[in-house]
N, C-alpha and C positions, 0 to 999 in steps of 0.2 A: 567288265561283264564277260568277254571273251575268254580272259584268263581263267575265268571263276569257272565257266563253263567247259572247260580244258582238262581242268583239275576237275571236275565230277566226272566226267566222263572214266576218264583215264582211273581214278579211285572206282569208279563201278564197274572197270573191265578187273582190275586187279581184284575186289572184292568175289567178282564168278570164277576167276583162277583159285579163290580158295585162298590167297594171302592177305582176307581180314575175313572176319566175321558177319559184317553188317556194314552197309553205307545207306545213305540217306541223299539224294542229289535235288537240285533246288531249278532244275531245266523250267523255263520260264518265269523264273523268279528274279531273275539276275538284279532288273533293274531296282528292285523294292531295297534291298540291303546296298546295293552299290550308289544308288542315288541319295540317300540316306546318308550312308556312310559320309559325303563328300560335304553335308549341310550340317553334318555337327564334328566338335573339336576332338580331336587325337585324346585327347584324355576325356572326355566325356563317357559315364559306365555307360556299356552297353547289357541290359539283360533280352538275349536269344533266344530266340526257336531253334530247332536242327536244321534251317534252311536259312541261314544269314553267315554261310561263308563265306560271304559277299564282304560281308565287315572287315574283317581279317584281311583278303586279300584286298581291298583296298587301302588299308591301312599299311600296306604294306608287311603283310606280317610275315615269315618265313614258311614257305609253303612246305619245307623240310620239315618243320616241328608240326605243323598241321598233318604230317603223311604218319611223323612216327605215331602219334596220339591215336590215329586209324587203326596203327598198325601194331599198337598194344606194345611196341616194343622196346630195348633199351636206351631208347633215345626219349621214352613218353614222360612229360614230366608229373603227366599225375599216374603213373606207373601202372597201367593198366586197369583203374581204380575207376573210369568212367565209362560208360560205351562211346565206341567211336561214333565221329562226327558231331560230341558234346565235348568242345574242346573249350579251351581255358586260359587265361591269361589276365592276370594283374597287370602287369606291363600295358598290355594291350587294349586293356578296361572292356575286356571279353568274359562274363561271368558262365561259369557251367551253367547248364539246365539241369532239372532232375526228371524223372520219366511221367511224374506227374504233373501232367503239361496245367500251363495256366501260374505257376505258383511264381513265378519269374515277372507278372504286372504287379504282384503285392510288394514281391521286394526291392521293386525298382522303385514303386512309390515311398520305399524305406528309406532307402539310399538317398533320393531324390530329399525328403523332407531333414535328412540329418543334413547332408551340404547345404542346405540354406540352413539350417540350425547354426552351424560353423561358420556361416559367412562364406562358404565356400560361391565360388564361382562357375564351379560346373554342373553339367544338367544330367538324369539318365536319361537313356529310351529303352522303350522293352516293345515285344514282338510276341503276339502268342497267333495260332490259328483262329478259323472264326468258327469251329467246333467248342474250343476254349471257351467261348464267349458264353457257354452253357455253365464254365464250374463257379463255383463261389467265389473261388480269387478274383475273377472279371470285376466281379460286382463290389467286391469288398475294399480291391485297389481303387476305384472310380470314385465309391465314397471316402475314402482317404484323399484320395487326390483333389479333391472338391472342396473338401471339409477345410485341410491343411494347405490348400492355393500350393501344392508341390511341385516344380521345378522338372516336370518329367511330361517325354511324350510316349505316346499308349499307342503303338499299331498295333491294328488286327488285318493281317494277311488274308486275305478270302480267295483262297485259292481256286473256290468253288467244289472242293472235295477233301472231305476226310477221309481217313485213313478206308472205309470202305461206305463213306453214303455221302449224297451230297449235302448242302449244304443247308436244304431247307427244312434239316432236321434238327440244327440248331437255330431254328426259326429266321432262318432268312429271307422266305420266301412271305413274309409278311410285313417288314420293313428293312430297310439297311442296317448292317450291323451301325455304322455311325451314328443313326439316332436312336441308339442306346445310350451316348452319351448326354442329352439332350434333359432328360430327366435327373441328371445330378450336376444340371448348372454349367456343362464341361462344351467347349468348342466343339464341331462333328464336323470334321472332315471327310472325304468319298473322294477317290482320286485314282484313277487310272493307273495302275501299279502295272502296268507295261511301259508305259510313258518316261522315261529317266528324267523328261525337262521336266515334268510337270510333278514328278515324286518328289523329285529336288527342292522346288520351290514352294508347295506345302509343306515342306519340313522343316525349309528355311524361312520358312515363317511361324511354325510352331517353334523353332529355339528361337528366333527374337523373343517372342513371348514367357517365353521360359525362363528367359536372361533379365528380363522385365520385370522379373517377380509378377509376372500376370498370372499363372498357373498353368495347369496341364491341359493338352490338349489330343485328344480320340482320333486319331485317322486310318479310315479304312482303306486300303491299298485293294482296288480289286484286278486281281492278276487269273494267272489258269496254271494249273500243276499237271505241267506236259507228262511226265512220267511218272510211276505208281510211286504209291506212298514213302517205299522203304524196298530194300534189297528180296523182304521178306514178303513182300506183296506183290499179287495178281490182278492189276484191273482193271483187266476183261472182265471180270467175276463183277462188279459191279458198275460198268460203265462204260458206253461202247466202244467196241477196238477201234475205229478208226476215228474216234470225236478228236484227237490228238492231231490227225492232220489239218483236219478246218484249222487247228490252233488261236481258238475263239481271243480276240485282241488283238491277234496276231504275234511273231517271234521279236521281243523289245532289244533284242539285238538288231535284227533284220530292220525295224522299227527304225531305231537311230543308225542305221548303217546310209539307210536312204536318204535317212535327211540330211545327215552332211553330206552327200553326195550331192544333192540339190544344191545344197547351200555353195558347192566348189568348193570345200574344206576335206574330200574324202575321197576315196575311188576304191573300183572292185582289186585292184591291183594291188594299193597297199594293204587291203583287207585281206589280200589273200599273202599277203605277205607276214602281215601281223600274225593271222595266225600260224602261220611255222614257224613265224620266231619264239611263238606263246608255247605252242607245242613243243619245243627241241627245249623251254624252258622247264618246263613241266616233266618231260620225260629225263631231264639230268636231276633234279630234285627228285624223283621217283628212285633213281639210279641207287642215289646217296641216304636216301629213308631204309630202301630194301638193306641193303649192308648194313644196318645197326639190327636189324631179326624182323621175318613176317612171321604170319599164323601159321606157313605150311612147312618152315626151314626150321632147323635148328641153328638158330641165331643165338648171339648174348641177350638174355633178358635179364629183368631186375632181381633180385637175390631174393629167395621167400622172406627175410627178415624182416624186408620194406611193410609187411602187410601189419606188425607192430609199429608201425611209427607213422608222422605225422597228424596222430588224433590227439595225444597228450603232451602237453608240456613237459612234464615227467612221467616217465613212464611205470606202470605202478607195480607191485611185487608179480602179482598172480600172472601178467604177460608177462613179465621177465621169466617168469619159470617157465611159462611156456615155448616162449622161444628158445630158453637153454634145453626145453625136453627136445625140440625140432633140431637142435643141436646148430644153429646159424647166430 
């Protein structure tokens, strides 16, 4: 959680330097994707929100390849071709998102009902906002997953604010996003998404179940989205400047910092250790991304030709002419 939150930060100072475009940081979120992360298997797919970096860097993923994919540059392996902070990896069983949030529950219930088709033995999980919870995919995955006992679990993040209202505009303030699952037969989880112990272990108990051929099960994570939406938002504009300090739940880092402390498992000493180590981490990966090209340098980037390839198998006459008119 401290790393994750290392690496936002450090990506949202570089993104106001103007050497990326767009960030997206997940301050107060840490524990929902990191607690997660650790309750289901290294290959298990994961389909994301923009705020499950969590995944990644628990998984231990290279925080190099997470900087170039920010950083659009010749080191990105989907070559500039997503917005940053929708990163990607087969390897890593990290699916992109697309910008039309929500559509990432229908395909994880896809995925999820082909591996038990297969006999496979792994499960997904997907993540959307509790804005989300308004589009049609919500609803459309819930009866799939219901219908076909699917292998997959369903969190909705309630961060308690969308991009600019909160959240009782996707009728939250009339019941829990959880029992929405409730009406297609589906388990409904509500669980303190600051908590890492307690994220942990309703998750590890929705992949028992999953592994069980039980089906899928709905768990609301309710957390707070310490800072504004996206690099591109202001909000003050709708929600007060200082509700961020109460930091309603409290900081799930701070959270678990105390408690092992308590427990004599921890202290402010190596905490304050850890984080320099996390940081002198973070800033030599940053070192090593920037040298492959940012937004604001004239770095190597990918060659215009890449923007022909990887959609066809064969590539068919009419782009081929037109790449031989672009002359690449």
């Amino acid at each position: 959680m401290l790393l994750t939150r290392i690496y936002d930060d450090r990506m949202f100072r570089v993104q106001r330097q103007g050497k990326t475009s767009f960030y997206m940081k997940c301050t107060g979120e840490e524990a929902v994707a990191v607690g997660q992360a650790f309750a289901l298997n290294y290959d298990d797919m994961c389909f994301p929100t923009y705020r499950q970096q969590g995944l990644l860097i628990a998984r231990d993923w290279s925080l190099v390849d997470m900087m170039c994919q920010v950083y659009s540059n010749s080191r990105d392996r989907l070559k500039g071709r997503q917005l940053p902070v929708m990163y990607s990896t087969k390897q890593g069983g990290f699916f992109s998102i697309s910008g039309n949030l929500g559509t990432q529950f229908s395909q994880a219930v896809g995925w999820a009902m082909a591996s038990a088709y297969k006999g496979d033995t792994r499960i997904a999980a997907s993540w959307i906002g509790e804005g989300a919870t308004a589009e049609g995919d919500f609803h459309y995955a819930l009866t799939f997953a219901s219908v076909y006992r699917a292998p997959v679990i369903l969190n909705v993040v309630n961060n308690q604010w969308a991009i600019s209202s909160f959240y009782g505009f996707a009728g939250g303030e009339q019941a829990t996003f959880a029992a929405r699952a409730i009406g297609y037969g589906l388990p409904a989880l509500r669980v303190d998404g600051n908590d890492l112990l307690a994220v942990h272990a309703v998750t590890q108990w929705a992949v028992e179940r999953a592994r069980a051929n039980l089906g899928a099960t709905l768990i609301e994570l309710f957390t707070y989205r310490a800072s504004g939406h996206s690099t591109s938002d202001d909000p003050s504009k709708y929600r007060p400047a200082d509700e961020a300090d109460a930091w309603p739940l409290g900081d799930p880092i701070e959270r678990l910092k105390q408690h092992l402390i308590v427990l004599g498992e921890w202290s402010e000493e190596r905490h304050t250790s850890l984080a320099a180590e996390l940081t002198d981490q973070v800033r030599a990966a940053a070192r090593e991304a920037e040298s492959y090209g940012t937004l604001d340098q004239k770095g190597p980037m990918h060659s215009a030709k890449t923007m022909f390839e990887d959609v066809f198998k064969e590539v068919p006459p009419h782009l081929l002419r037109q790449r031989q008119e672009l002359g690449v």
